[in-house]
ROFI-100805 format. One record per atom (N, C-alpha, C, O): residue in three letters; residue number from 1; x, y, z. Coordinates in steps of 0.2 Angstrom, whole numbers. Example, Ala and Ser with C-alpha at 12.3 -4.5 7.8 and 13.67 -1.06 7.14 Angstrom:
2
    aa     i      px      py      pz
   ALA     1      66     -28      39
   ALA     1      62     -22      39
   ALA     1      66     -16      39
   ALA     1      71     -17      42
   SER     2      64     -11      35
   SER     2      68      -5      36
   SER     2      64       0      39
   SER     2      67       6      40
//
This chain:
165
    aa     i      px      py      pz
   UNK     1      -4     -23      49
   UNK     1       1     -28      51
   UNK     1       1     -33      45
   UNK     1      -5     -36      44
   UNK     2       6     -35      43
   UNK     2       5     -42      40
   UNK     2       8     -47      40
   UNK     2      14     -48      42
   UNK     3       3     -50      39
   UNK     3       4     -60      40
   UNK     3      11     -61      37
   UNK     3      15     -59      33
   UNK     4      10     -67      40
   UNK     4      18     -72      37
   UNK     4      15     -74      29
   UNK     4      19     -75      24
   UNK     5       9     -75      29
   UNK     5       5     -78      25
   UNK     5       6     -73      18
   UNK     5       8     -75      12
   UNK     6       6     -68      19
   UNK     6       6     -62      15
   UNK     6      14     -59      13
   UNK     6      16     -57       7
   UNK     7      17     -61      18
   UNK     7      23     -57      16
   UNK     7      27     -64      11
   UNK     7      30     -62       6
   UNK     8      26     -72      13
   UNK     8      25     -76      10
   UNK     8      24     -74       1
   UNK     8      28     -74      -4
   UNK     9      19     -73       1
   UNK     9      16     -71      -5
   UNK     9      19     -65      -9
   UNK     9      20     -65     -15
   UNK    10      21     -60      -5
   UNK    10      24     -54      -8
   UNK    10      31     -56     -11
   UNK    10      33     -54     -16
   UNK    11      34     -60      -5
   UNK    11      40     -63      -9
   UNK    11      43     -67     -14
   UNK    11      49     -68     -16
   UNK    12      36     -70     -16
   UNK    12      36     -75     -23
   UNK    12      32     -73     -26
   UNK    12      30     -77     -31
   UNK    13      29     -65     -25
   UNK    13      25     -63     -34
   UNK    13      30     -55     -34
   UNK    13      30     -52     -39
   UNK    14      34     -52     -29
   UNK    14      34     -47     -32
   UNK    14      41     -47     -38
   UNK    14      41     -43     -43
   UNK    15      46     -52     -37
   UNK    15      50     -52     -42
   UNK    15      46     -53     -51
   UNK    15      47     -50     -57
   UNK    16      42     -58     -50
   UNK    16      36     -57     -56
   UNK    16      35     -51     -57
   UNK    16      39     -48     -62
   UNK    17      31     -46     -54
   UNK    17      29     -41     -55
   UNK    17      32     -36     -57
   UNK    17      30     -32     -60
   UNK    18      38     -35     -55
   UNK    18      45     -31     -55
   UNK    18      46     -33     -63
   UNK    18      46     -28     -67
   UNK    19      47     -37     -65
   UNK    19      47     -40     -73
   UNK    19      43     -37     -76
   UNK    19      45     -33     -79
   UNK    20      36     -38     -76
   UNK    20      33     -36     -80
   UNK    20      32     -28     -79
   UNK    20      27     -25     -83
   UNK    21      35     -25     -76
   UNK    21      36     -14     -76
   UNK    21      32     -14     -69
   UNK    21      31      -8     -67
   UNK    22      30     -19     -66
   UNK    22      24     -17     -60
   UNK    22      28     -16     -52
   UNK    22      33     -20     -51
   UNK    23      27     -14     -47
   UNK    23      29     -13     -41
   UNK    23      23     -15     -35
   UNK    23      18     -12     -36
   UNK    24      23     -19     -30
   UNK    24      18     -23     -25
   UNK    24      19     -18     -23
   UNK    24      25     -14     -23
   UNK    25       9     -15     -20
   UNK    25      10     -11     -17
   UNK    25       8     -15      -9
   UNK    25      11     -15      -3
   UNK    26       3     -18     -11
   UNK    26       0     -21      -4
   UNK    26      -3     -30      -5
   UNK    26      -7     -32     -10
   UNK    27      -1     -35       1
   UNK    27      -4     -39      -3
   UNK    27      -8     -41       6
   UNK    27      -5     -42      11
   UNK    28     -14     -42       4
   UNK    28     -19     -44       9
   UNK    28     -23     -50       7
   UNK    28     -26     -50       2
   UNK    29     -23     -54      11
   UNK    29     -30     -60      12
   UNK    29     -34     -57      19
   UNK    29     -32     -54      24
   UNK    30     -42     -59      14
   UNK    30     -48     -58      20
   UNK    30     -50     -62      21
   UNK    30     -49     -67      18
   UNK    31     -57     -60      26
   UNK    31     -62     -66      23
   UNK    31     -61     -72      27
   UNK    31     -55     -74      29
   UNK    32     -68     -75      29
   UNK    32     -67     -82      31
   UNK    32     -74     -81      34
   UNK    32     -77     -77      38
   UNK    33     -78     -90      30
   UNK    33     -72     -95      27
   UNK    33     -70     -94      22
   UNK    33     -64     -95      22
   UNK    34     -73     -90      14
   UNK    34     -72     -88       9
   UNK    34     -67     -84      10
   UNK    34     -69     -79      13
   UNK    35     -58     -83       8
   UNK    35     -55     -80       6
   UNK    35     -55     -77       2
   UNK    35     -57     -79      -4
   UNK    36     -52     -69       3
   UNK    36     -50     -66      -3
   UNK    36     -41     -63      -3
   UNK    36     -38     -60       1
   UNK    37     -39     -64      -8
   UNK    37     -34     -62      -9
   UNK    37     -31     -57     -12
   UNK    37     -29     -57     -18
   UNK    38     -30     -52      -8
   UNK    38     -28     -43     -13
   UNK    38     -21     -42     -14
   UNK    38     -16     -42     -11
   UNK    39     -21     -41     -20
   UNK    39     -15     -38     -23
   UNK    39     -15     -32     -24
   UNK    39     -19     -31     -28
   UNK    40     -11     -26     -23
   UNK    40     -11     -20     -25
   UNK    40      -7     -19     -30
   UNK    40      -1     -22     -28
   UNK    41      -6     -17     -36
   UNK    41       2     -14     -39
   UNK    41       0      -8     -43
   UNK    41      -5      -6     -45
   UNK    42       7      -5     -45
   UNK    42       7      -1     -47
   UNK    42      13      -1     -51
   UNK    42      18      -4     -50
   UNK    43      12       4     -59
   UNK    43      18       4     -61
   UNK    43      24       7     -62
   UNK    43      24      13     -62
   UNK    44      30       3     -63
   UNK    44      35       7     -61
   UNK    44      37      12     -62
   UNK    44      41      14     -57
   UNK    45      36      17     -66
   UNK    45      36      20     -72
   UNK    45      32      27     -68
   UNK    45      34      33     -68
   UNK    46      26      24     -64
   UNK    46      22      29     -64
   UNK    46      14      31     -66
   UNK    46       9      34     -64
   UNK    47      16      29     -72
   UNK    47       9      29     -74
   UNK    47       3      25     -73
   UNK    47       4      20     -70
   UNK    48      -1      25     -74
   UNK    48      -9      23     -74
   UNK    48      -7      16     -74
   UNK    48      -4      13     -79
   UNK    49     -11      13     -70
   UNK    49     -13       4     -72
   UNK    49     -20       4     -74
   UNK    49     -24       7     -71
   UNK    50     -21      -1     -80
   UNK    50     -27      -1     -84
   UNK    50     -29      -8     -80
   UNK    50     -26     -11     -75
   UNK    51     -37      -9     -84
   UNK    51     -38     -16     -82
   UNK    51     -35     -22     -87
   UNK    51     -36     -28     -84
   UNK    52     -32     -22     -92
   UNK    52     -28     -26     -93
   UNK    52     -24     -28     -90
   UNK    52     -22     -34     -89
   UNK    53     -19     -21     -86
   UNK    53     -15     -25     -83
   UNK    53     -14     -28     -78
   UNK    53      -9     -30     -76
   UNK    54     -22     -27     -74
   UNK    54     -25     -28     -69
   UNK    54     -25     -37     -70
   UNK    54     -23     -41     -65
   UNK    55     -28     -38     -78
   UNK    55     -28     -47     -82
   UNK    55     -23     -48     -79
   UNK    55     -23     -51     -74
   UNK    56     -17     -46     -83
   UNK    56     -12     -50     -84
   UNK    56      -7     -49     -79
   UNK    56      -3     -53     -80
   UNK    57      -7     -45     -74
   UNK    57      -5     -47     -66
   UNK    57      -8     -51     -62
   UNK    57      -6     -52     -57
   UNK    58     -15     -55     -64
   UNK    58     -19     -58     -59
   UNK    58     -19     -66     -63
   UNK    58     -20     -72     -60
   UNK    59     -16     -66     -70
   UNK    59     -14     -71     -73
   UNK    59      -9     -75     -71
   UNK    59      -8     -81     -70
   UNK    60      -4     -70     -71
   UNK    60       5     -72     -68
   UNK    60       5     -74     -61
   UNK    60       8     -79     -60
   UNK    61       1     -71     -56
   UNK    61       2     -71     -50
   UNK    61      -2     -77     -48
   UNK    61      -1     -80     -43
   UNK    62      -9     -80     -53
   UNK    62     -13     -84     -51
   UNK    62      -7     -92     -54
   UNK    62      -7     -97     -51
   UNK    63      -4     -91     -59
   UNK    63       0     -97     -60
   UNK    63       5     -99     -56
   UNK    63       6    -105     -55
   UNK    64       8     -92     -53
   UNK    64      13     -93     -51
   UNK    64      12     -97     -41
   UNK    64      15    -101     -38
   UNK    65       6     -92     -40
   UNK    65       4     -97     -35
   UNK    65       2    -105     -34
   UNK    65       4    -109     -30
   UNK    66      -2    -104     -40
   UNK    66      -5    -115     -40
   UNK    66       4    -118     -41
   UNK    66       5    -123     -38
   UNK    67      11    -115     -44
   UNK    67      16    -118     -45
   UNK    67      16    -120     -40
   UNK    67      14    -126     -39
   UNK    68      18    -116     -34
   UNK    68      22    -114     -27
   UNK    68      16    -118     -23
   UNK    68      19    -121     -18
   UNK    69      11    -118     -23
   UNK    69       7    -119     -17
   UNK    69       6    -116     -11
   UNK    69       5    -118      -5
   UNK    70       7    -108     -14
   UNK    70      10    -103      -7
   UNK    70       1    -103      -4
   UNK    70       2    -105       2
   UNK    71      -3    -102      -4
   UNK    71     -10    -105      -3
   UNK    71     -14    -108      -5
   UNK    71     -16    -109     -10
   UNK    72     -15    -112       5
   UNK    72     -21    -118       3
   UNK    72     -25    -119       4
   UNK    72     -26    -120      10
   UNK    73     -30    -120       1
   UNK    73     -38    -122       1
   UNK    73     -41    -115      -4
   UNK    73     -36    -111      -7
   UNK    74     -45    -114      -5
   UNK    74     -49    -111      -7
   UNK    74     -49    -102      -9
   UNK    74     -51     -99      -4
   UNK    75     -48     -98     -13
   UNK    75     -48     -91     -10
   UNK    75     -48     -87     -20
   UNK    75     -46     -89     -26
   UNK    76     -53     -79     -16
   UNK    76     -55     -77     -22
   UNK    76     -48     -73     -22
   UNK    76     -44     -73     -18
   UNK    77     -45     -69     -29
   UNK    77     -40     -68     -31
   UNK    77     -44     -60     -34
   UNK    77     -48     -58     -39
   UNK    78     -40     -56     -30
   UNK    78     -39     -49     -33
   UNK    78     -36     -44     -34
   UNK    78     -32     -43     -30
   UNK    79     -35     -40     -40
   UNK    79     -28     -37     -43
   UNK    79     -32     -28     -42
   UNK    79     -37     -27     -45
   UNK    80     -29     -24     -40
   UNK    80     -32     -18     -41
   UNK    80     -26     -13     -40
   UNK    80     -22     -14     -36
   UNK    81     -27      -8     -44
   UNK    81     -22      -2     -42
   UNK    81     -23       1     -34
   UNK    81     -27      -1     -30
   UNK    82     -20       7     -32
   UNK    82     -21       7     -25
   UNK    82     -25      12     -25
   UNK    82     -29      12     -21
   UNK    83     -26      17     -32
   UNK    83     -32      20     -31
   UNK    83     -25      30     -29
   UNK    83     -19      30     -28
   UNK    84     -30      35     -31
   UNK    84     -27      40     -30
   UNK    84     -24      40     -22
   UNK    84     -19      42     -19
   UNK    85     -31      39     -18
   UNK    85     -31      39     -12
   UNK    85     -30      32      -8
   UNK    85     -33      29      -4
   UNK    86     -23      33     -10
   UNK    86     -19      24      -6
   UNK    86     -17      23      -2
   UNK    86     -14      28       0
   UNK    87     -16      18       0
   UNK    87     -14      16       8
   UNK    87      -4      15       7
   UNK    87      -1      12       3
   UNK    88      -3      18      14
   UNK    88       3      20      12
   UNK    88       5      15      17
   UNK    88       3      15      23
   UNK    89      11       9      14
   UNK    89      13       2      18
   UNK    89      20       4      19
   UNK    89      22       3      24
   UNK    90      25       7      14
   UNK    90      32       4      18
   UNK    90      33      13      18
   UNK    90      30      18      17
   UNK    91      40      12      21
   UNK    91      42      17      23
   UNK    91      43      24      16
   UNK    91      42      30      17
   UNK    92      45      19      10
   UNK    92      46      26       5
   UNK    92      39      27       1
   UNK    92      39      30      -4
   UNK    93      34      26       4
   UNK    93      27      30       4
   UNK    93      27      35       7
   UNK    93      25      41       5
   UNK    94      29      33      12
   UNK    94      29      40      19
   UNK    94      33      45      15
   UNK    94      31      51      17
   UNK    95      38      45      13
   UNK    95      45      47       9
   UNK    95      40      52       3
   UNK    95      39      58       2
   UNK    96      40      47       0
   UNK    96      36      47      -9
   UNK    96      30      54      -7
   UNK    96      29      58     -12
   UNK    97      27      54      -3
   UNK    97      22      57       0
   UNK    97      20      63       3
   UNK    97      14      65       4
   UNK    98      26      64       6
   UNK    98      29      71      12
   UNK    98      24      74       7
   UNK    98      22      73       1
   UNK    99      21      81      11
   UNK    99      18      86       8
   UNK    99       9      85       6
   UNK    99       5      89       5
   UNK   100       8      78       8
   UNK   100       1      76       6
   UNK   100      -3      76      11
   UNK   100       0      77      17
   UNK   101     -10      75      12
   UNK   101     -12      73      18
   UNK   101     -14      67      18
   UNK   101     -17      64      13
   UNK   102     -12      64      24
   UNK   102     -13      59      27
   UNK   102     -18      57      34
   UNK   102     -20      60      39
   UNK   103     -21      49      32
   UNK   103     -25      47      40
   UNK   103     -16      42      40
   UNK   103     -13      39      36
   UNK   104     -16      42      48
   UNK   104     -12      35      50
   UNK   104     -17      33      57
   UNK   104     -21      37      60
   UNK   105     -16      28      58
   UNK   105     -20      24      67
   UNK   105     -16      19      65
   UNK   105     -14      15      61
   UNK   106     -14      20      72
   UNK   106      -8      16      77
   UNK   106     -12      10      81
   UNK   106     -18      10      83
   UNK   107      -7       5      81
   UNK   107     -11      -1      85
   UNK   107     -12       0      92
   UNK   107     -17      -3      95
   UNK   108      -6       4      97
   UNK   108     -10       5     103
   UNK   108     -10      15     103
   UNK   108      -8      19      99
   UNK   109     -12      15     108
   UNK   109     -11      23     111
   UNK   109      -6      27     110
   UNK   109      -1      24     113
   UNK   110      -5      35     106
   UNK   110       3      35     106
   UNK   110      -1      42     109
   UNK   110      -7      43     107
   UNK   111       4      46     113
   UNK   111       3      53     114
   UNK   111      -7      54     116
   UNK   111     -11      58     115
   UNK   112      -9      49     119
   UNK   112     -17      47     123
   UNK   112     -21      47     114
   UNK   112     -26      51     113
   UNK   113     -19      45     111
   UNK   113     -21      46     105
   UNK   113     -23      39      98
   UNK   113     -17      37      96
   UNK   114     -25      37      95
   UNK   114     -25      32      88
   UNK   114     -24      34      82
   UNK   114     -20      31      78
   UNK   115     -29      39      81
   UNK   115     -29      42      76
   UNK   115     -25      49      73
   UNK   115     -27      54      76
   UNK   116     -21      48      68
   UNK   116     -17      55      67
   UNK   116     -20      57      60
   UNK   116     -20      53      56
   UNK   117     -23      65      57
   UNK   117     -25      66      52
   UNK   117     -20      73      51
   UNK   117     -21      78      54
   UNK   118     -16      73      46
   UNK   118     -13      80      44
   UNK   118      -9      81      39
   UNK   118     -11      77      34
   UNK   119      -4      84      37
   UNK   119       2      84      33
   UNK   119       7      80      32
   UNK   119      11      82      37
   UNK   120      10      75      29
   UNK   120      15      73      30
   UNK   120      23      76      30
   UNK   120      26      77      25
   UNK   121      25      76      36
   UNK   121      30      79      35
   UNK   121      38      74      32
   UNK   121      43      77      30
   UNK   122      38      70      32
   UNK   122      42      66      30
   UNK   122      44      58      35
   UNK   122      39      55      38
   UNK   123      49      56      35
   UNK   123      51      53      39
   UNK   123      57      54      42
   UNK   123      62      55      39
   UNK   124      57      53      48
   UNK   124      65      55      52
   UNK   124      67      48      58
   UNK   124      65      46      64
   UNK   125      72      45      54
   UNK   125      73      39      59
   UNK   125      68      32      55
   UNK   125      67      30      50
   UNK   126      66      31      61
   UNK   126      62      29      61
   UNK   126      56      28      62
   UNK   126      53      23      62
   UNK   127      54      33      63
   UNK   127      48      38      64
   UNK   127      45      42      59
   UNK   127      48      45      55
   UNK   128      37      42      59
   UNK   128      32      47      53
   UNK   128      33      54      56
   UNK   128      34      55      62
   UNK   129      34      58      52
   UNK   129      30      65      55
   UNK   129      25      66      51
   UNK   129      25      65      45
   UNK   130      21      69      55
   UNK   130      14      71      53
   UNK   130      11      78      57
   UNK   130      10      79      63
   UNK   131       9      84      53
   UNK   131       8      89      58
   UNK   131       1      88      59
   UNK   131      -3      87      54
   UNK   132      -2      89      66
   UNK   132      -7      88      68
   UNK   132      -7      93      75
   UNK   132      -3      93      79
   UNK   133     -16      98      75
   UNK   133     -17     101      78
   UNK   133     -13     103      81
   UNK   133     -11     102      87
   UNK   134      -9     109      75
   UNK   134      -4     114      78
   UNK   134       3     113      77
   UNK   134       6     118      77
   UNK   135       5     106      77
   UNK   135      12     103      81
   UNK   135      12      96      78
   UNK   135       8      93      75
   UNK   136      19      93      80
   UNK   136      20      88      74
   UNK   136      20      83      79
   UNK   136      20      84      85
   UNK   137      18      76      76
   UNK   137      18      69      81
   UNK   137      25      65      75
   UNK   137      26      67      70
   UNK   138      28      61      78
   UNK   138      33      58      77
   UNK   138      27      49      79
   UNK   138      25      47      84
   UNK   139      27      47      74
   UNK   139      25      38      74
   UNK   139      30      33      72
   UNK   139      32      32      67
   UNK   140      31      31      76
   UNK   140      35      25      76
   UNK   140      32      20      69
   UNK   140      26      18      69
   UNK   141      36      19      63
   UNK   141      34      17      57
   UNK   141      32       8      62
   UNK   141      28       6      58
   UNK   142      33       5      65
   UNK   142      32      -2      68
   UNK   142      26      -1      72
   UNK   142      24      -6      74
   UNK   143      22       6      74
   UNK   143      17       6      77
   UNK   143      11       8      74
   UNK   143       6       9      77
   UNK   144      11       9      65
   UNK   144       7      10      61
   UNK   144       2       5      60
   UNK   144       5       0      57
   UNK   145      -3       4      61
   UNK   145      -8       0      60
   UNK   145     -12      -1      53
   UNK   145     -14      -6      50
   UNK   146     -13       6      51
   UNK   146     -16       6      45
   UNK   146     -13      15      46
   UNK   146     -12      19      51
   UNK   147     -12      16      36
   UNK   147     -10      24      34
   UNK   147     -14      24      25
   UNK   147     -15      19      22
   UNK   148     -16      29      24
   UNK   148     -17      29      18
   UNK   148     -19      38      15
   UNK   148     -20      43      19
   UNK   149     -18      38       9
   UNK   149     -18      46       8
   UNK   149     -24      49       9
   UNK   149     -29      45       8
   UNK   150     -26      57       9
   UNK   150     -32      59      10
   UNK   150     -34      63       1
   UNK   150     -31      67      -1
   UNK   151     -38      63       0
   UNK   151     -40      65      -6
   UNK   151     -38      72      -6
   UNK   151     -41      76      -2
   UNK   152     -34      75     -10
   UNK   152     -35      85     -10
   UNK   152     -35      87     -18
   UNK   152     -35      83     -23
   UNK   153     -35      93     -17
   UNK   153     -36      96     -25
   UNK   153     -26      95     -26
   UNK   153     -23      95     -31
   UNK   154     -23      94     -20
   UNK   154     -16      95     -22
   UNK   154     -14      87     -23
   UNK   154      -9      87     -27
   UNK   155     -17      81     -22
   UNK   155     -15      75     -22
   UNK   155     -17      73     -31
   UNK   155     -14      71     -36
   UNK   156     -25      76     -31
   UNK   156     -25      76     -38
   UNK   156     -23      80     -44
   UNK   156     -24      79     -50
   UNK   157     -19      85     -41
   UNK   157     -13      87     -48
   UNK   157      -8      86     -47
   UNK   157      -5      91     -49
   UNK   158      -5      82     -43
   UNK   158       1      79     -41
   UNK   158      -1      72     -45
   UNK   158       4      71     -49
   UNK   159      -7      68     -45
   UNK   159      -7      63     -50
   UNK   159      -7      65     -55
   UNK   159      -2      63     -58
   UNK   160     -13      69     -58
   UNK   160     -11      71     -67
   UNK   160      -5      75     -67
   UNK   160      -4      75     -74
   UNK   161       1      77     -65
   UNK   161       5      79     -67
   UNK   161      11      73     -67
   UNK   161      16      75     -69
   UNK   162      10      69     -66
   UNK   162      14      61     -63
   UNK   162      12      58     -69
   UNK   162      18      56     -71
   UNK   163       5      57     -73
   UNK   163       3      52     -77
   UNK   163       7      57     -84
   UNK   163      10      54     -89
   UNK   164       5      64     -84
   UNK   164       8      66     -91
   UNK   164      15      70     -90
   UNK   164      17      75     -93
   UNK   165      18      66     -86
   UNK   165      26      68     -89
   UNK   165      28      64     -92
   UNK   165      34      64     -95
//
């Protein structure tokens, strides 16, 4: 679920980001009383984000925040890709994704259950599919709490063949 705080922020660094070829994947604050501040991106293009660009995304976003005053008081500031096995936030992850395996946990009980691990079948509606133990669950994308992909030998040549087209 994300904060006012967060979506705040998403909405005055991703047009930056979008500028420089990058796409917000996830932006989270933790931590207390030390804040941290996560930024996720990826580029648009597809390929690989390096740590440079890891710099100069966390440059842009660290300026653009002190302009804005979008956060106050104190907070550590982090820029990282989402990684092979990433957390899938909006709906065209789920999309982007069909055929991978997936963890999703829902915020209350769906079907006596929180946890869903299996295939992603795509999305319909409004709703995740996911096959699990036999048969498909349908999740309300508003009752996702946390999702992220699961590491396979299929997800890792679905990356390398993503980075070299």
């Amino acid at each position: 679920m994300t904060s006012a705080l967060e979506s705040e922020i998403e909405r005055l660094v991703a047009p930056a980001l979008e500028g420089m070829g990058f796409a917000v994947v996830r932006v989270k604050m933790t931590g207390a009383p030390r804040r941290t501040l996560q930024i996720m991106a990826e580029q648009l293009d597809g390929a690989a984000i390096t740590v440079d660009h890891c710099t100069a995304i966390s440059r842009a976003v660290s300026a653009l925040l002190d302009v804005e005053e979008a956060v106050s008081g104190s907070y550590d500031l982090e820029v990282s890709s989402p990684g092979i096995d990433r957390p899938l936030v909006r709906r065209a992850d789920f999309e982007r994704f069909t055929g991978h395996q997936a963890r999703i946990e829902t915020r209350d009980l769906l079907d006596g259950r929180k946890r869903f691990r299996g295939e992603l079948l795509g999305v319909c509606g409004d709703a995740v599919r996911i096959a699990v133990d036999g048969g498909v669950a349908e999740i309300p994308l508003d009752a996702i709490a946390a999702a992220k992909l699961l590491l396979s030998d299929a997800l890792i040549a679905a990356t390398r063949a993503r980075e070299h087209a």
